[in-house]
N, C-alpha and C positions, 0 to 999 in steps of 0.2 A: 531295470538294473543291467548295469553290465560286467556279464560273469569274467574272473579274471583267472584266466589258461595258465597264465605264462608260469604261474608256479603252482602245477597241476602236482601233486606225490608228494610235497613238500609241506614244510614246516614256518610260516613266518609268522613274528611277533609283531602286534599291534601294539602302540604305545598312543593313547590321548582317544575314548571312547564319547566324544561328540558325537555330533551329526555325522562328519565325513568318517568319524575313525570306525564308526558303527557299519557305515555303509561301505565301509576297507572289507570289516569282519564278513558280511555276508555276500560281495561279490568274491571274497576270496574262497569262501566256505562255498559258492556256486560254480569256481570255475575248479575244484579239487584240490584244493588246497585245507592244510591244518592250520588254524587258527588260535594262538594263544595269546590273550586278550590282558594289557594293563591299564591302569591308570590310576591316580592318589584320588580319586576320591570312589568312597565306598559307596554309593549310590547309582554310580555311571559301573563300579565292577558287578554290581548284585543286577542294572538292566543284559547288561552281556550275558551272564551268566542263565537269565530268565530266556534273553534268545536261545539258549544252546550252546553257549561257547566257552570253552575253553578260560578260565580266567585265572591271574596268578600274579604276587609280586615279582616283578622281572626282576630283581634286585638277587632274587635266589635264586634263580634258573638257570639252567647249562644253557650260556648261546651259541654255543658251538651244533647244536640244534637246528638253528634259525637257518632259512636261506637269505631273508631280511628282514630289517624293521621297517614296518609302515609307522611315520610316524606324525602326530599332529604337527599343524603348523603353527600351533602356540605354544611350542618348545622349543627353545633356543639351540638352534644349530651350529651357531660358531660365538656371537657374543651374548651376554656378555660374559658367559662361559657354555662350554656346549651342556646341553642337560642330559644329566646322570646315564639315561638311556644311552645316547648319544655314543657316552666316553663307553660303554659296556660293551653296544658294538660292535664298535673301533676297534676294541682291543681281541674282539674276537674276532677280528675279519667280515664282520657282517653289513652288508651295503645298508645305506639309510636314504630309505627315497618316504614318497608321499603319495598321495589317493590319485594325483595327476596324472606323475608317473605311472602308475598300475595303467589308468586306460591309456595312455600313449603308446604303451607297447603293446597292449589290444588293437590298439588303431593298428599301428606298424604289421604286425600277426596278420589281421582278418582285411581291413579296409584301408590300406595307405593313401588312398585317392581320396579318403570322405574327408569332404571343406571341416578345417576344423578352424576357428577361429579368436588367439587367444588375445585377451586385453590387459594391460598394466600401465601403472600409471601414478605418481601423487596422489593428483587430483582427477576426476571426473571418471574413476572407469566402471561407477555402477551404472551412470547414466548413459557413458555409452555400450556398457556390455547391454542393456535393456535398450536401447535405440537399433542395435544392429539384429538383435533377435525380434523386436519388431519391424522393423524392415523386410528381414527376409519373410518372415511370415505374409504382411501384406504382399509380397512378391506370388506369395503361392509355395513357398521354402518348406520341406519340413525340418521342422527347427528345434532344437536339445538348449537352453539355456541355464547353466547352472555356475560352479566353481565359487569364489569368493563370496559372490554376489546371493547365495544364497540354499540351493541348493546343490548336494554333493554332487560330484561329478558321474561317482560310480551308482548312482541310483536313479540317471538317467537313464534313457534307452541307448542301445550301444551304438558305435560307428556303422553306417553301411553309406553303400556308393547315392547321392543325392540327399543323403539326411546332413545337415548343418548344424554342428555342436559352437556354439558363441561361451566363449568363456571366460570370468573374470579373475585372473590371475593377484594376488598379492604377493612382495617381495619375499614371505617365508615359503608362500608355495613354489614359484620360480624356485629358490635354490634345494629344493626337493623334487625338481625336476629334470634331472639330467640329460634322459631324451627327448626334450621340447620340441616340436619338430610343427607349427602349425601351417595349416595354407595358406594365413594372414597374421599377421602379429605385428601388433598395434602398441606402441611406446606414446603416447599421449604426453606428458611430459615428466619432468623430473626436478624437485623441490628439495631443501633437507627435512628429511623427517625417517623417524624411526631408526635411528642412532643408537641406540642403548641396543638394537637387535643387531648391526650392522659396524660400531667400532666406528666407520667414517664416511661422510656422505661421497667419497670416492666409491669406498665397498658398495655402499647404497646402488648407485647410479652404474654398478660395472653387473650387480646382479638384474635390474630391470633391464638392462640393455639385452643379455642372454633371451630373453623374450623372442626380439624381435630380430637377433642376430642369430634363434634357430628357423626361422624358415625354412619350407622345404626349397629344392635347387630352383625350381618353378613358381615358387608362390612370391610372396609380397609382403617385403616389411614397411607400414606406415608410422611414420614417426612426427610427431609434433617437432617442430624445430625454432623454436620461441623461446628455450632457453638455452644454457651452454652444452651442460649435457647431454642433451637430446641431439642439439645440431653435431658433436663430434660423433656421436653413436652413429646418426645417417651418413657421419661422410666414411667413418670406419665399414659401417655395413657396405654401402655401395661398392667402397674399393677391395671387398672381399668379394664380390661377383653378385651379391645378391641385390633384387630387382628394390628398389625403395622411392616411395610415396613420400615426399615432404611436407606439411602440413603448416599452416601458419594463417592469425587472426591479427596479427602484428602488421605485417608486410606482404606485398606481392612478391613471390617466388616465380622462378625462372622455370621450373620446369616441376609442378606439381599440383595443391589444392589448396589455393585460399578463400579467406575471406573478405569481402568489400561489401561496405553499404548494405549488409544483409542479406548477401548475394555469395552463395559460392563457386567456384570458379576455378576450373581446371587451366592449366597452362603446360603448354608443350612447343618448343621452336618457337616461342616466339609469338606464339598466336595464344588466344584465350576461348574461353566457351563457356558459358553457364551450366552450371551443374542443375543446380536448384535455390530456391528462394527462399528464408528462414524467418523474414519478417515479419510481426506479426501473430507470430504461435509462441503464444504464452509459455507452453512446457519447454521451449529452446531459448527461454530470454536472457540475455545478456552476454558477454564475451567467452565468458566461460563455456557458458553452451553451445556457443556458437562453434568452438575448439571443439567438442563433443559429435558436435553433428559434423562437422567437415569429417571428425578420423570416419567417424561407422558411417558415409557417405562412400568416402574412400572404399571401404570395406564392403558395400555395397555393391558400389560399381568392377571390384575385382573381383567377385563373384559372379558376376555377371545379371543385373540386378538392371532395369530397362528404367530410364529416366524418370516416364511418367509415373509408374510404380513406386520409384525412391521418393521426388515431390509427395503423392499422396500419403507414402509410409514415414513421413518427416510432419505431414499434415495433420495426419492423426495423431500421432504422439499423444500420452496420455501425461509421460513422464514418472517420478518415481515418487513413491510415495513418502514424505516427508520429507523431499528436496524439491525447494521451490513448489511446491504441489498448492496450484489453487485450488481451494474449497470451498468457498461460498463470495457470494455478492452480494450487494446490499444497494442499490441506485450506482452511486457512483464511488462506493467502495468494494476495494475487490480485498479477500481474504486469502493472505500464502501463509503456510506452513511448511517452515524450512528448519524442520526439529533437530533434522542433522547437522547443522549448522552449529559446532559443537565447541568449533575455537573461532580464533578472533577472523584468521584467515580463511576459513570457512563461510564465516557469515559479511563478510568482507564482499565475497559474490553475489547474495541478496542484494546488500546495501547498493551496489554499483547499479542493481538492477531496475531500479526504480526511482523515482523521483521527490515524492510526497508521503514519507514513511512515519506512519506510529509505531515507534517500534517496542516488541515485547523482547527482552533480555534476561539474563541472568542464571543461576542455578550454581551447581557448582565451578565457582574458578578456577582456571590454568593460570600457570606460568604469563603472564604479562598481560594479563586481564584484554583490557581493550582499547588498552592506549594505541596498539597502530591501527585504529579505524578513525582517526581522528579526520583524513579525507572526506569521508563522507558526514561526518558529522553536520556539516549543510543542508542533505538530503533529508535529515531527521525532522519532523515537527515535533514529535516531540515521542521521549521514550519512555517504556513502564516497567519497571527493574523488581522482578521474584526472586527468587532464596539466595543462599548463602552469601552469594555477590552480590547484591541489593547494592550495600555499601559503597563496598570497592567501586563498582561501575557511576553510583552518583556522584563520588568524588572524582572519576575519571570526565565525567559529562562535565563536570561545574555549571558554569555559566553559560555555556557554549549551548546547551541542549537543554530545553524545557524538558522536565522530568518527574518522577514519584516514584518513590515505592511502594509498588502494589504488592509485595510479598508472593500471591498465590497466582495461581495462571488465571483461575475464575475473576478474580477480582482486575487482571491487566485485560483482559479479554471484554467484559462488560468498559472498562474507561474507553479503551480504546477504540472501540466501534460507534461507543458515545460522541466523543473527542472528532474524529475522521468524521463523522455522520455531519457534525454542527461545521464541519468547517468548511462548507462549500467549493469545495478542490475539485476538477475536474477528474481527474483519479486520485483517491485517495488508498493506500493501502497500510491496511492493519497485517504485521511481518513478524513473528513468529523467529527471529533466528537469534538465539539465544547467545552463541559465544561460549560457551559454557555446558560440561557433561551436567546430565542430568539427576546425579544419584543422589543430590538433596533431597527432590520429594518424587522422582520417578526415578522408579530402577533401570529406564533406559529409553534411550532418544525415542523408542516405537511408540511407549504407552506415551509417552511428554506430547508426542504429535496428536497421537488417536484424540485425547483429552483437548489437545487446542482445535480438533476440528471437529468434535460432539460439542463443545462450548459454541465454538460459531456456527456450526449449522440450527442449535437451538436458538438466536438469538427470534425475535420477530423479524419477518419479510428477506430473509437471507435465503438464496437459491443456492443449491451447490451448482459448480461449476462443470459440465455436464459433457462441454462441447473445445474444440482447439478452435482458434480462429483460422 
């Protein structure tokens, strides 16, 4: 845990008793601080309360009280109105930060120098927040991995000089972070999404860039620069003095880190040099990961991380669980579960990734089902459509895609290993990436995967997948 000082005598309100806001309560209650603990539902106030803490509707409390609110990052901070806490604050002069913030100013306090390492991003920053804390680890790092990605921040172990905190930032923790300050800060890239939190994908793109545009004066902001956003963020950061990594799996850049032929590649004046080699390991396939592995390569080497170390720490990868995650084989069929794979452009990255797809689909639909996958719809031999979307998604296939409705996962998982087995493909892969949330017949992407990969590790003569190439 790390105890948090900074408001040692003092009085601050918690608002949103999850994982992190729980673990606000008792770094703050460890570094001297009072503690009075909200949130609308009555089962998360009655666990507070069982810890020890302080618990009350903020709604009637004097915040003139407060020194701050800590508050969740799934309350709306500015759209699509601020939440009720929020306006309470405000109006009492009381700062509204988040569980980041607390250890930022711990860091700043006790250890300014410990590598802190933060990630944000659209797309990919779990995979590479867990590629760069694996990295350092094989380097010999001791390594603190937590923030979006999973676990709180503040129930890590704290900041000290050679310890490596890697951390996966999201757009509402960023702007609950005011003094972001990391020794690397990683912008991967930037899409529209998450609009109803943000008003407009300008706002979007102006709070992920704050990422990677706080660096400390010495450290290093890496940025994917593949799309437009991204590239004006790197030329804005640069021309404000700070040191910036370019990134691209698009194009050779002039002076930074790409990708070619499976090969990434440092460039400086004009001359180039291999970083490391990606071809071939399964848990980094396809363009996207390739984007993945280039930034926490990046991120690697400004930490000061020894080539042959990064190759083996890119070697092992194990990858994440239920993105792209192989799990069993079968001769010459290979089994992925990509549960996360949850809309259309999500699993859009599977599909690219492979060649010869049975693919399992469906559950419940979003907003435009799966008509922009129609690119790959070539790649498919054929697909197996479960709940709610069954439908929609056969009528989206028509003719174009051999198909059925298998309704249950048990029932696409037995065709489809059937299906791939009989048809003599040199790699055949049964794919898992739905398009689609899961809360038809699973309450969420974890248990939809766990279930598609207890189904295929039971089938006959299925190995799990054990090893990376």
């Amino acid at each position: 845990m790390v105890p948090v000082t900074s408001f040692a005598g003092k009085t601050v309100a918690v608002f949103g008793l999850g994982g992190s806001g729980l673990a606000s309560c008792h770094a703050l209650k460890a570094g001297g601080a009072e503690v009075v603990a909200g949130d609308d539902g009555a089962e998360r106030l009655a666990e507070a309360a069982k810890a020890g803490f302080i618990t009350a509707d903020l709604r009637t409390v004097d915040w003139s009280r407060f020194a701050a609110l800590i508050l969740t990052p799934g309350a709306p901070l500015t759209h699509p109105a601020p939440h009720w806490s929020v306006m309470m604050a405000r109006q009492a002069g009381v700062e509204v930060i988040g569980d980041i913030e607390l250890f930022c100013r711990e860091r700043q306090r006790y250890a300014p120098d410990a590598p802190f390492v933060a990630i944000t991003g659209t797309n990919g920053k779990s995979t590479t927040t867990a590629l760069i804390a694996h990295l350092m680890k094989v380097a010999g790092y001791d390594t603190q991995m937590g923030g979006n990605i999973g676990t709180a921040i503040l129930s890590l172990e704290g900041p000290r000089k050679g310890r490596v905190h890697v951390i996966e930032m999201s757009s509402y923790q960023i702007d609950l972070t005011p003094s972001l300050d990391p020794t690397v800060g990683i912008l991967i890239n930037v899409s529209e999404d998450h609009i109803d939190r943000h008003g407009t994908v300008e706002h979007y793109a102006a709070v992920k860039e704050r990422l990677v545009a706080g660096v400390q004066s010495q450290g290093t902001a890496i940025i994917g620069v593949d799309d437009i956003w991204c590239r004006a963020a790197a030329d804005r950061i640069e021309q404000a003095g700070k040191r910036v990594v370019r990134i691209s799996v698009k194009n050779p850049v002039p002076d930074g880190i790409y990708v070619d032929h499976e090969t990434i590649w440092r460039a400086s004046g004009g001359a180039r040099s291999e970083v490391a080699r990606i071809g071939g390991i399964g848990s980094l396939r396809g363009l996207h990961n390739a984007q993945n592995a280039a930034c926490a390569s990046a991120a690697a080497l400004a930490l000061g991380v020894a080539a042959d170390d990064l190759q083996k720490g890119l070697r092992s990868f194990p990858g994440l669980a239920h993105r792209m995650e192989q799990v069993g084989r079968r001769d010459h069929v290979l089994f992925v579960n990509d549960s996360k794979g949850t809309n259309a452009d999500a699993a859009a990255h599977a599909l690219s990734s492979f060649a010869d797809i049975f693919w399992i689909a469906g559950g419940k639909p979003k907003a435009g089902g799966i008509a922009g996958l129609t690119d790959y719809f070539p790649r498919i031999r054929k697909a197996y459509l479960i709940g709610e979307a069954a439908g929609e998604f056969a009528g989206t296939l028509g003719a174009s895609v051999p198909h059925e409705i298998s309704q249950t996962l048990d029932v696409a998982v037995e065709h489809a290993a059937r299906d791939a087995q009989a048809s003599g493909l040199q790699e055949a892969v049964v794919l898992l990436s739905p398009a689609c949330a899961s809360f038809d017949q699973y309450r969420n992407f974890e248990i939809r995967g766990t279930k598609f990969r207890d189904l295929v590790q039971a089938l006959p003569g299925v190995k799990p997948v054990t090893s990376i190439a």
